[in-house]
C-alpha positions in Angstrom: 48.4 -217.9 -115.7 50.3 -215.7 -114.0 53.8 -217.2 -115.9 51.8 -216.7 -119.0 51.5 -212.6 -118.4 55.3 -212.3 -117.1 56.5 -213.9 -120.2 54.0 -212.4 -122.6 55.6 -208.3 -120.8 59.0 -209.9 -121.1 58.8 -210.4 -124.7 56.9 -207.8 -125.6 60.0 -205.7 -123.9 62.3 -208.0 -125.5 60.9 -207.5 -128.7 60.8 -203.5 -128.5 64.7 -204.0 -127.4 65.4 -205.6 -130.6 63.9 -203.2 -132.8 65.2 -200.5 -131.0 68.9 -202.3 -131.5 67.8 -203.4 -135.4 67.2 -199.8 -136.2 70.3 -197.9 -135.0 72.6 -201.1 -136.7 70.3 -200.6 -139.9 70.6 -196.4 -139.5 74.3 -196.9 -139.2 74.2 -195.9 -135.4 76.6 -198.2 -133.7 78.1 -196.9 -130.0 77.1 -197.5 -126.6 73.6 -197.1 -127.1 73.5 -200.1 -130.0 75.9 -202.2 -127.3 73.6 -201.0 -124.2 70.7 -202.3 -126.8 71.9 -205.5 -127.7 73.5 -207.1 -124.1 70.2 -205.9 -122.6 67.9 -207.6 -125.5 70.3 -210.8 -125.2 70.3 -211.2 -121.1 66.4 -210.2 -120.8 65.2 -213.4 -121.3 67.7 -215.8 -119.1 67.1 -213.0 -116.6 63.4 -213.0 -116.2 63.5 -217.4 -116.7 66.3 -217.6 -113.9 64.0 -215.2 -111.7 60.9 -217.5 -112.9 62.8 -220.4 -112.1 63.5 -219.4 -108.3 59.9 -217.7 -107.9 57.4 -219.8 -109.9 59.0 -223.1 -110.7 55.7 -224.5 -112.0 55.0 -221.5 -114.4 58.3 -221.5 -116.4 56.8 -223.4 -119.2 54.0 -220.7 -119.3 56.5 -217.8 -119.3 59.1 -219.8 -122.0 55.3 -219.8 -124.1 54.2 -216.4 -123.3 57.5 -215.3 -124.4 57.8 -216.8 -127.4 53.9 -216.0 -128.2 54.6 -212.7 -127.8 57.4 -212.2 -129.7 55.8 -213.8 -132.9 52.6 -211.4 -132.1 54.6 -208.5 -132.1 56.7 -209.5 -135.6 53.5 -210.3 -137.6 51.4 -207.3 -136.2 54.7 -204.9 -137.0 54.7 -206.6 -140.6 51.8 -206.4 -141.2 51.5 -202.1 -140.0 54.9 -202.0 -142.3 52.8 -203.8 -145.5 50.2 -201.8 -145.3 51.9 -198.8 -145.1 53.7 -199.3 -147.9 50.4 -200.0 -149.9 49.8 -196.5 -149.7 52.4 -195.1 -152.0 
């Protein structure tokens, strides 16, 4: 369970990383921020799996999952804020 929770912050963090990096490259904001942005948001994830891998060799399968769960929660739920935003006008 505990893999589960470390992947599901990791990818939460990843996911706030990429948005962060999506919206300076889609402002037209690209300098060491967007580059600090986008190596962070890449290495993240084989960061916290190597860690997982040396700590909790039994849980990487849960934090691969809660990763990848958590990424997909945060698109749809940020899709769906963004849709119904739009609604509005």
């Amino acid at each position: 369970m505990l893999g589960f929770v470390i992947g599901a912050v990791s990818g939460t963090v990843q996911f706030f990383l990429l948005s962060k990096f999506t919206g300076f490259i889609t402002g037209g904001k690209s300098g060491k921020k967007t580059v600090l942005f986008a190596v962070t948001q890449f290495l993240l994830p084989f960061a916290v799996l190597v860690a997982c891998a040396f700590l909790l060799s039994d849980e990487l399968l849960l934090v691969g999952i809660g990763m990848a769960a958590a990424l997909i929660v945060c698109a749809a739920v940020r899709f769906f804020i963004v849709s119904r935003a739009g609604k509005g006008d």
